[in-house]
N, C-alpha and C positions, 0 to 999 in steps of 0.2 A: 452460538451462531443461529438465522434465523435466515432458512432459505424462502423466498417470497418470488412469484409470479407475477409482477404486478401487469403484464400485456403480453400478446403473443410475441413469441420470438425472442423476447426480454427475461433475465431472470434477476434475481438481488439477492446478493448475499449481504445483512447487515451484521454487523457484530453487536453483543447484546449483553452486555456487561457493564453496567451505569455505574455501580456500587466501586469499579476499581477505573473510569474513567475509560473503559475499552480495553486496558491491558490485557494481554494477555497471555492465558495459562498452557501449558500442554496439552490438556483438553482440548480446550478452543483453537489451538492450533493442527491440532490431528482432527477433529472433524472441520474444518479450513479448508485441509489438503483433501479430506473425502470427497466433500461440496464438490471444490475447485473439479477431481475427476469424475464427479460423476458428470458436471457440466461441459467438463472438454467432449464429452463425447457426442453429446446432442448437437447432430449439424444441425439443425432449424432457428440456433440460434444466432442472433444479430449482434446480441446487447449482454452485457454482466454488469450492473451496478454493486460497486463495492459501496457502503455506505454505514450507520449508525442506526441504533435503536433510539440512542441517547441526543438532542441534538447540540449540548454540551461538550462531547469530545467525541472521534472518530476511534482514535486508539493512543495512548498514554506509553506506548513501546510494550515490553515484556512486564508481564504482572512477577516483580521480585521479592512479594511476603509468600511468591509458592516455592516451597524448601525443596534443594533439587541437592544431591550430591554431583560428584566432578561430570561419572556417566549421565546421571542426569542433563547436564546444566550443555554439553557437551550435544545430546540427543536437541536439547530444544532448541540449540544452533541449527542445528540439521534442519529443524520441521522451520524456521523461521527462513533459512535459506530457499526450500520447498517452495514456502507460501510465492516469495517475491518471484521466483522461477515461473511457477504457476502462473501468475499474473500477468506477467511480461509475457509469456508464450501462449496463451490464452488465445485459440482462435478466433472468437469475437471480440469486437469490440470494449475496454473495459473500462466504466468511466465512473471516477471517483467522486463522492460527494465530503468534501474534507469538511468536516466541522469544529467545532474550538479545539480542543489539545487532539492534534497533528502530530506527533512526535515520538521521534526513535522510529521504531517501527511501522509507527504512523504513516511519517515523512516516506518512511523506503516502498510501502506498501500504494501509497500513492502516487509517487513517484514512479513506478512499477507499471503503473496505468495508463493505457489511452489519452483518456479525455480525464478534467479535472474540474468542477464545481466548488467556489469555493462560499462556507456560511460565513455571512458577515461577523464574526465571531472568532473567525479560523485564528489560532493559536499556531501555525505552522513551524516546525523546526526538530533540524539534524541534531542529537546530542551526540554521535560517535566519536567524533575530533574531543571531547571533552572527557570523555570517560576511556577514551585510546583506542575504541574499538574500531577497524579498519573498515568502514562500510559506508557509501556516503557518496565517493565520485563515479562509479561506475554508471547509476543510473539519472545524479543528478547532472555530469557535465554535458551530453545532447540536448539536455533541455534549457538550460539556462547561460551554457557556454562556462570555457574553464577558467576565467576570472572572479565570476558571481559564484561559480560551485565551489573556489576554494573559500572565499568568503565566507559563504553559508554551511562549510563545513570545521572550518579552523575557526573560526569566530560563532559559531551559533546561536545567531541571533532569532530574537520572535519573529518569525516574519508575518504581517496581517494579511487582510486580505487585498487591499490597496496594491501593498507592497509585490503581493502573489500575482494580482495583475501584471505588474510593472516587469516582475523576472519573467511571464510568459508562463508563469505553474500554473494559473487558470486563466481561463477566457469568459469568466461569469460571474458574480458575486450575486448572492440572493441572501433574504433573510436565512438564518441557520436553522428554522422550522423549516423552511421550503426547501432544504437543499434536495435532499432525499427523491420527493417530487422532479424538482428540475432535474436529475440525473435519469428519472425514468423516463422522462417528457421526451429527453435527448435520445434515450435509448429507443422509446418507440418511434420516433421517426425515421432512425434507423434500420429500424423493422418494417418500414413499411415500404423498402427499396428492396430490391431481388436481393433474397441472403447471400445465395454465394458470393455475387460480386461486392457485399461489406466485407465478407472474410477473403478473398481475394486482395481487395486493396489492404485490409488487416496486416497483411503477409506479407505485401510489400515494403510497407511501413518497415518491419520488422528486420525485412532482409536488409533494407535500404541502410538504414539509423548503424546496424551492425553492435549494437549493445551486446551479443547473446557473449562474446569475447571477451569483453570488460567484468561482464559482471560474474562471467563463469570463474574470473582468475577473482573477483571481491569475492565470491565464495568459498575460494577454499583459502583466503587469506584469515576469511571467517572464522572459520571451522579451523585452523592454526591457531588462533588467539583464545577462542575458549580451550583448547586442547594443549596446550604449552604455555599460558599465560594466567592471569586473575579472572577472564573474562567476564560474561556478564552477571553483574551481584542479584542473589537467590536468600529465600529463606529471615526476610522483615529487615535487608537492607533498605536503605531509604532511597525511594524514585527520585 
């Protein structure tokens, strides 16, 4: 992970892992969840860009050639639950630059977010309904409504970036070089309005939508499925 300043008021957290497409590891998960708190705490901030190093994929879900035993596999439910908590409760603003593979945890981690940029490139999509794991309507049906959310989670289809317009997941297409850029552009403009009143209306948002219910009970449906079931494959099963 690569924590970046790029304006005041503004900070980005990119993920930085080209070599497995974004995925990723417990590592990169627990320092996630550091970032993520060290940033909760800074009121002067407006803006969190979630984004990429790479501008080929955002995140590829959970990197599964890292060998976890049950405790393992179990604990990195936990920190993936964390991450998406973090983001959705996140007092500033947090706006995602989705670029080509979007996916798994991609999708949740974005979806999680504010605001949403998408590269002309974006790869986007839910695979839980496919591999059984319970995760997918809590934060996608507010945003797209619950006919298109079961769709894009029972059927998980590619979804583009055309298409990302059309469901309302972004309101931007840019080349997938500029997305990065465009998600800072948005954040400093944001910054350059009185902070409190961004995180004030933040919080509104938050209270209003009433996500924090949904997705507190996907969470422990989560952390049930790795913990009683096959859940998420580890140790050079195939993505």
């Amino acid at each position: 992970m690569v924590l970046e300043r790029p304006s005041e008021g503004v900070a980005a957290l990119r993920i930085n892992r080209p070599e497995v497409r974004g995925a990723l590891d417990r590592a990169s998960l627990q320092q996630m969840i550091a970032y993520l708190s060290e940033l909760e705490a800074e009121d002067g901030l407006a803006a969190l860009v979630l984004s990429s190093t790479d501008p080929t994929a955002l995140c590829a879900g959970a990197d599964v050639n890292e060998v976890l035993d049950h405790k393992g596999g179990v604990e990195r439910m936990h920190e993936f639950s964390a991450v998406y908590t973090a983001l959705e409760a996140f007092p500033a603003v947090t706006i995602c630059a989705m670029v080509g593979n979007t996916v798994g945890a991609g999708a949740e981690m974005a979806a999680a977010c504010d605001l949403r940029v998408a590269g002309d490139n974006l790869k986007l999509r839910w695979v839980g309904g496919l591999l059984g794991v319970p995760v997918g309507p809590g934060r996608l049906t507010p945003l797209v409504g619950l006919a298109a959310a079961r769709h894009l989670v029972f059927a998980s289809p590619v979804v583009g970036p055309e298409e990302a317009l059309r469901l309302n997941l972004t309101f931007d297409v840019v080349p997938a070089a500029d997305a990065h850029d465009r998600a800072v552009e948005i954040g400093t403009q944001l910054a350059s309005r009185p902070v409190p009143n961004v995180r004030r209306i933040k919080s509104m948002f938050r209270e209003f939508e009433e996500t924090e219910r949904r997705t507190l009970k996907e969470n422990q449906l989560l952390m049930n499925f790795q913990r009683h079931s096959t859940g998420l494959p580890s140790g050079g099963a195939r993505r």
